[in-house]
N, C-alpha and C positions, 0 to 999 in steps of 0.2 A: 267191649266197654272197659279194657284193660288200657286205657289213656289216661292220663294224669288229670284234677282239680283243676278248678280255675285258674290256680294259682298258677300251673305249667312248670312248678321247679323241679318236681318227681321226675317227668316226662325229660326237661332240659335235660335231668342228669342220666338219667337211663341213656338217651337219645346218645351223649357226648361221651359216655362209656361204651356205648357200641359202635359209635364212629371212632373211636380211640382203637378200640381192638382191628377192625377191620380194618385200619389205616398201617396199621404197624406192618404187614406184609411187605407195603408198599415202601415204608420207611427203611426195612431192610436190604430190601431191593438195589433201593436208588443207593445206599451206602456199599452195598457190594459191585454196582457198577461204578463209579465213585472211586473205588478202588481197582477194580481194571483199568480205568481209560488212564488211572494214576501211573498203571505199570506201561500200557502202550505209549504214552509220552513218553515212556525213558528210551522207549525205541526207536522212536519217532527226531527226538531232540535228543542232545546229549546228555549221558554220555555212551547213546549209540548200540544200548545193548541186542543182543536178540530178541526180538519179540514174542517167536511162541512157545521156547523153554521157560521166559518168565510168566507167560499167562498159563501155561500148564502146569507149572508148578503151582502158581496161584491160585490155581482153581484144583488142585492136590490137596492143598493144605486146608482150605477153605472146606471143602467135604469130610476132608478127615477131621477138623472143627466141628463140622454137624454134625456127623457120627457119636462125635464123644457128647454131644449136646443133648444129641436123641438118647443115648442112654441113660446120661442122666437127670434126663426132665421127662422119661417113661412114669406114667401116673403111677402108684400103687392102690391095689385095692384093697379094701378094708377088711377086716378079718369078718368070719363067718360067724352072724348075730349082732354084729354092729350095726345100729340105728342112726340115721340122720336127724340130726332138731331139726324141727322146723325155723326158716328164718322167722326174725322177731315180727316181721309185720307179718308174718303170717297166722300169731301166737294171742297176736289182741285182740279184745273185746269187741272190735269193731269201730272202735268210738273216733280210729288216729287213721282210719281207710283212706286215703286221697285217690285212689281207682275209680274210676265207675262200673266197678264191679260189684254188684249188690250178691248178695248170701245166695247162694245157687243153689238150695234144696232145702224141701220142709221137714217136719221131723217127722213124717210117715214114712219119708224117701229114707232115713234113717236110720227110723228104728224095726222095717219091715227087715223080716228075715228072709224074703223069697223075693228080694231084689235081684238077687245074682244067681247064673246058673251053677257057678260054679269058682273055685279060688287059684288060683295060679299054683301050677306046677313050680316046683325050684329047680334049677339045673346048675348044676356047676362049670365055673368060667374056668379053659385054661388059661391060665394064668405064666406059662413058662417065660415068656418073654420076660415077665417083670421080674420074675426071680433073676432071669440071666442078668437083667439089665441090673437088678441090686448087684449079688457077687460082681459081676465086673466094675462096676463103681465103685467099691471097696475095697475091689484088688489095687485099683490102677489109685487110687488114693492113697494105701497103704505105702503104696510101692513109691508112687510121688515123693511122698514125705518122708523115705527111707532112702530114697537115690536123691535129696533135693538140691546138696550137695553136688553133683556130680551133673543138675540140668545146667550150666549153661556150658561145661564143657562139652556136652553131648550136644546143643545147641551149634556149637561153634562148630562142632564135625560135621554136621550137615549140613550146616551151609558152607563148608571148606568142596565139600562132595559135589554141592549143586551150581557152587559159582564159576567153573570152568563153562560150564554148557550156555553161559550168556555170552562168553567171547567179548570180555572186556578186562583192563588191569584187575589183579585180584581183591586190592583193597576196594573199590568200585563194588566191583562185583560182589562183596563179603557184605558190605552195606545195604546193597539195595537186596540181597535175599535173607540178610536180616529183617528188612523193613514188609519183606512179603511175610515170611513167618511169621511174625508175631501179626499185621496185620490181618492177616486172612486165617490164621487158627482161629481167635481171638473171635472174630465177627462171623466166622461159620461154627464156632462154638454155640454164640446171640442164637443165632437164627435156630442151630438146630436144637437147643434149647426153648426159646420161648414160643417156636412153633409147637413144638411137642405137649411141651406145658396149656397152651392155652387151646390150642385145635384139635389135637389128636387125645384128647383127655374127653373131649364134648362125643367124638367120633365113636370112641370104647362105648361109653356109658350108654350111646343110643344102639350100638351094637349088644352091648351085656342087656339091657333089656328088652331089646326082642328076642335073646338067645334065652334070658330066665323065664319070658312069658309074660310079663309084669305089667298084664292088664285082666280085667275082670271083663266078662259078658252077660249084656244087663239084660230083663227080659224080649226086648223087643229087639234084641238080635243086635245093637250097639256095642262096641267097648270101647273101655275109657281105660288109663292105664292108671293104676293103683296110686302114684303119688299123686295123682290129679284127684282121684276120685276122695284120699282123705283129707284134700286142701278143701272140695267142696264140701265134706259131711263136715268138718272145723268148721266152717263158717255157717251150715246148717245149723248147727248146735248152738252160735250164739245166737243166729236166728231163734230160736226156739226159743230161748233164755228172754229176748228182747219183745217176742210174742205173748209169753204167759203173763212179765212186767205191764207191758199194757191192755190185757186181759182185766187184771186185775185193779188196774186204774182205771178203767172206763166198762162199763155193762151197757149197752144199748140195749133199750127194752124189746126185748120178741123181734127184735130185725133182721134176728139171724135163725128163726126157728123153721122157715122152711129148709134153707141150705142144710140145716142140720140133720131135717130128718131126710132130704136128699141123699146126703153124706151118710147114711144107714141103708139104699139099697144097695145091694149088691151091682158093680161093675158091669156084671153083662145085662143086667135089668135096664141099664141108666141109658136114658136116651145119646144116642149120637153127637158128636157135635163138631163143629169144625172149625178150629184157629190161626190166625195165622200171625207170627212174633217175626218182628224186626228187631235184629242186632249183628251186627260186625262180627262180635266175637260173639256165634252159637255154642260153642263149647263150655263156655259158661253157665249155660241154662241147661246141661246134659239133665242131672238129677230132677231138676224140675217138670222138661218136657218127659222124660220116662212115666214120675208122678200122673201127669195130666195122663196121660195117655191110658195109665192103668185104671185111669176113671173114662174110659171110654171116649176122651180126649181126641180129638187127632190134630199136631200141631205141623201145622208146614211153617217154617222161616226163610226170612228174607235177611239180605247182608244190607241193602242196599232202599232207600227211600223209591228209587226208579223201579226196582225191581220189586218189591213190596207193592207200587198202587197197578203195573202188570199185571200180578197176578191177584190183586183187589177185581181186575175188570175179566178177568177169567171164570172166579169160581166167586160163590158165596159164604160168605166166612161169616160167622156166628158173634166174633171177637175177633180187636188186633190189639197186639200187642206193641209195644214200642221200647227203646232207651233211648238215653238224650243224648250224651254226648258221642258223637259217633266221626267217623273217616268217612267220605262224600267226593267223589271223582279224585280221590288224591289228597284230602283237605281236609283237615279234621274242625267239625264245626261243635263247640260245644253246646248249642241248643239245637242241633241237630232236631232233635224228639220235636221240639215246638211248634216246626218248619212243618215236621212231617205229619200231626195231628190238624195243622189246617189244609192238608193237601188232601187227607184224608176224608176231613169234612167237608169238602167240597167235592167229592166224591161221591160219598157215600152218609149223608147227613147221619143217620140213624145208626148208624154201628159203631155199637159199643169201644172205646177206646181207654186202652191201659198204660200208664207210664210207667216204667221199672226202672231207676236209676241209684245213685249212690246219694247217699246223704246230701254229698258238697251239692251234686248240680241240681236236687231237692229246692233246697235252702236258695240257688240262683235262679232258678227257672221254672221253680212250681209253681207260682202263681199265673205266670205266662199260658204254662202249658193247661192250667187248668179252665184259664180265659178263653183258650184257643178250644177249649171242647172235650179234654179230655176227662172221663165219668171217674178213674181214680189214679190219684200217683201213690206209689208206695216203694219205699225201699228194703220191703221185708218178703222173704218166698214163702213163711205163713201165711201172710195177709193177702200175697198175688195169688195165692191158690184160693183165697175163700173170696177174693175177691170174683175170680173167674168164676167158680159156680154160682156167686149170689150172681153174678150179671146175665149170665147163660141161664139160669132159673124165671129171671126176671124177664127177659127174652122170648122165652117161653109162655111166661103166663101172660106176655105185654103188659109188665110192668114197668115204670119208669123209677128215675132214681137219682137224685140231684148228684152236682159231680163234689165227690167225697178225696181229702186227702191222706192214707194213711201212714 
């Protein structure tokens, strides 16, 4: 449920920032071929030189470009106790979410202290590369700027050195291995530069944290890895916040007093029960489904509407769960949920149906989905946790229960 609003701009730009990166390989490519087939023309048509002294040196100088690129575009890493912000939309209230990704955990999931077995070891990353790669980017700077003077006579040496080996007049020849140098330093610099920068900085970081450990394990044998797990307790907590506000704005008389004194036996007293939650993106609902589960819960998920009413015709599920805007063979349909709550009802008329989705496709397709049969939509993981045991209680006692929005 990590797809963008209605609106599609979030989505458009994410999408064209990550075809932009992934494009860039390609861009560099065709500019480095580009540049050979430039030098094999000279060998080919006049003025006649050798061909594979000039692609070899081409392709000399181009690596030795990367090399100096690789050095200087090696990430560094941050010193020991430094803390990342979170990005700003990860920071808000909730209120500016364009995701359909709804608050992924209650504040039981929260504020229980026997959620996790245990906390991440720290280990220390060698780090020697980066220092080599600092010092030597400060020497060879140092030194640049103190011989700077003296590069293009140095310049002019070697290519005086390299122009005999094309076997053409010397001014020719001193031209066209001018035009390799700078050419091919210059764009194997690009590459080995912004490949370094952009891909091998992603590669470390996923390397440095399975070398620090930097996941937690939840009770049901799961781990999540720590920057995920505090992006979900962040949005828990406004959750929580946005739960007690309408608490306090509305009191439904005694509606809630079996759930509650449900919600007072113990776990292993509580009858069984069995769930089953459709979404795309399960990682999302981690804290939640851990939650249910520690209530004697058991939830199986589905990615997929097809696969979801499969395993509807397998087993008997108690409760389903759903979101709305979802991916579907390829195809992201934003009332995905709508589709699947009357596929469901034709199905299976009598079982209980949840919609969990984000504000946006709330406010576009809650009333649809609640035509089509579904008993609650709600964008809050308070509300979806009390909503599942008042429904599974009522279930129990056959009782019914008009379809409610929260």
């Amino acid at each position: 449920m990590d797809l963008s609003d209605s609106s599609g701009k979030p989505s458009k730009t994410a999408t064209a920032a990550v075809r932009k990166r992934d494009v860039l390989p390609y861009i560099l490519l065709f500019i480095l071929l580009a540049g050979l087939l430039a030098v094999l023309a000279g060998a080919l048509l006049p003025p006649y030189y050798h061909a594979v002294p000039a692609m070899l040196w081409s392709l000399g100088f181009c690596v030795s470009g990367m090399l100096l690129g690789f050095l200087f575009g090696i990430p560094r890493s941050l010193p020991s106790g430094t803390v990342n912000a979170a990005p700003p939309d990860e920071r808000t209230n909730g209120k500016s979410r364009t995701t359909d990704e709804p608050p992924a955990a209650a504040a039981d999931a929260v504020a229980s202290s026997t959620l996790f077995l245990g906390t991440p070891t720290p280990m220390e990353i060698n780090s020697n590369l980066v220092e080599v790669s600092d010092w030597l980017t400060k020497i060879i700077v140092g030194v640049g700027l103190i011989e700077l003077k003296s590069l293009p006579g140095s310049a002019r040496s070697v290519a005086a050195f390299i122009a005999p080996s094309l076997a053409v007049d010397a001014p020719t020849a001193m031209a066209v291995v001018g035009g390799i140098m700078l050419f091919f330093s210059v764009h194997g610099f690009l590459i080995g530069y912004l490949l370094t920068r952009i891909y091998l900085s992603i590669m470390i970081k996923r390397a440095d944290s399975l070398v620090k450990n930097e996941s937690v394990r939840l009770e049901s044998g799961k781990e999540i890895e720590v920057t995920e797990l505090s992006r979900l307790q962040q949005k828990s907590l406004e959750d929580m916040q946005e739960a007690v506000t309408q608490l306090l704005l509305a009191h439904p008389p005694d509606e809630g007093a079996a759930v509650t004194a449900l919600a007072s036996v113990p776990a292993a007293k509580k009858p069984a029960s069995l769930v089953l939650w459709l979404d795309d993106h399960p990682r999302n609902n981690t804290l939640l489904v851990e939650q249910l589960e520690r209530e004697n819960i058991k939830v199986e998920q589905a990615v997929s509407t097809r696969q979801a009413l499969a395993m509807l015709q397998q087993k008997h599920y108690a409760l389903f769960i759903t979101d709305m805007a979802r991916v579907e063979n390829g195809r992201r349909i934003k009332d995905a949920g709508v589709h699947t709550v009357r596929e469901v009802r034709q199905v299976q008329p009598e079982l209980p149906i949840i919609v969990y989705c984000s504000k946006d496709t709330v406010a576009s397709y809650g009333t649809e989905a609640e035509a089509a049969g579904a008993r609650v939509i709600t964008t809050s993981g308070t509300s979806l946790l009390a909503a599942i045991n008042k429904l599974l209680h009522e279930g129990r006692g056959d009782g019914a229960q008009p379809p409610a929005q929260a």
